[in-house]
C-alpha positions as CSV (number, residue, x, y, z in Angstrom):
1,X,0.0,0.0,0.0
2,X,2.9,2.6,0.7
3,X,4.1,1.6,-2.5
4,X,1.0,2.6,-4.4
5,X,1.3,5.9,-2.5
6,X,4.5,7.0,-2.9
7,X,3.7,6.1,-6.9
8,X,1.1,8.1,-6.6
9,X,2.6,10.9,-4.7
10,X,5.2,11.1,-7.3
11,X,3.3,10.9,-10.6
12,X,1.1,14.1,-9.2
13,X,4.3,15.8,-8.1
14,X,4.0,15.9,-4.2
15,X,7.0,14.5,-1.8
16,X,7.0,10.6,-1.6
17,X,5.6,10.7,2.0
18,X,3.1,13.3,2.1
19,X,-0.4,12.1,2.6
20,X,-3.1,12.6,-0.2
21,X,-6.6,12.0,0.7
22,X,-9.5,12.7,-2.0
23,X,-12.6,15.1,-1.5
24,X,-15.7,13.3,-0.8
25,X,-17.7,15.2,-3.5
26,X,-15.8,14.0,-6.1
27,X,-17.0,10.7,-5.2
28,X,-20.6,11.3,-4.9
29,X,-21.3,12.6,-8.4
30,X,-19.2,9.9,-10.0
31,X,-22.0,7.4,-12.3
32,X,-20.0,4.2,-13.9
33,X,-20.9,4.0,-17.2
34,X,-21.7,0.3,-17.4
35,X,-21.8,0.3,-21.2
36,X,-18.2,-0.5,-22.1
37,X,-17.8,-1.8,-25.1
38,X,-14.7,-3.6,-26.6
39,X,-14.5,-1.7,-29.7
40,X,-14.9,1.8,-28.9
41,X,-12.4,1.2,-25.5
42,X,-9.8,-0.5,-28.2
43,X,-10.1,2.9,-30.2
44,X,-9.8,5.0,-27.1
45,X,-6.8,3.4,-26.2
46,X,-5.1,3.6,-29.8
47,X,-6.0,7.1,-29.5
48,X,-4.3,7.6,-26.4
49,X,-1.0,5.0,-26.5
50,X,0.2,5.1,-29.9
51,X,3.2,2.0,-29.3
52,X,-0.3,0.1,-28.5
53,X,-1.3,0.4,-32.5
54,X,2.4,-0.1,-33.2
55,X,2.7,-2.9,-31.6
56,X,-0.5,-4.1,-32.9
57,X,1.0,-3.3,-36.7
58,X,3.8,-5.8,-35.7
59,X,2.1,-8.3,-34.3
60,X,0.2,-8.3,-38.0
61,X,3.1,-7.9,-39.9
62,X,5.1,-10.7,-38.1
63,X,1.9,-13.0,-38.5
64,X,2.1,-11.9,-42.7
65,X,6.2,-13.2,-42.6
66,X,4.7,-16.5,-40.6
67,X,2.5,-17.1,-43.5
68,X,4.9,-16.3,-46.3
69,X,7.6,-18.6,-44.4
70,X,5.2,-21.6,-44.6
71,X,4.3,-20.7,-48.5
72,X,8.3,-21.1,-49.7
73,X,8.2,-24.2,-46.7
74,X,4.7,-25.8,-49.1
75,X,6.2,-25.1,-52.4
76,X,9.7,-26.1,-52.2
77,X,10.3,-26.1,-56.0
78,X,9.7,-22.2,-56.5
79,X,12.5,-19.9,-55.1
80,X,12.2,-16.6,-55.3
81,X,15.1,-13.7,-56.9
82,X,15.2,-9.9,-56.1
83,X,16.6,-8.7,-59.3
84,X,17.5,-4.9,-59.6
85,X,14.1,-3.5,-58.2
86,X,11.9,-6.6,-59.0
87,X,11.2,-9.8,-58.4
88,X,11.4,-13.1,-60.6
89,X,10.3,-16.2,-59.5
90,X,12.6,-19.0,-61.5
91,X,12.2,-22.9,-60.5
């Protein structure tokens, strides 16, 4: 608990040891809105932590070199040639 106090303390700015204790009012008008949704908490969150999109991106584009690793591993007899700026597939 004094852990999650002093990280507290020190994301808000205040000494490590001082003691913070809310106002009860901003309790009492506090209504949970119940209707989270997956989407629309996903895009919140890519709007607010970009690295989570990026790292989202990566996760895709990692999955994309999976699947073209298994295509040369299926089709043995095809290898492909970068050539200049293109690419030639020769057997």
């Amino acid at each position: 608990m004094e852990l999650a106090k002093a990280a507290f303390n020190s994301s808000i700015g205040e000494a490590l040891e001082s003691a913070v204790t809310p106002d009860d009012e901003s309790f009492d008008n506090y209504t949970p809105d119940d209707n989270y949704q997956y989407p629309l908490l996903l895009e919140k969150a890519y709007k607010m932590r970009p690295e989570i999109r990026q790292l989202d991106i990566t996760v895709d584009l990692q999955n994309d070199a999976i699947g073209m690793e298994k295509a040369q591993w299926l089709l043995p007899s095809y290898s492909r040639e970068i050539t200049g700026g293109g690419t030639r597939i020769t057997r």
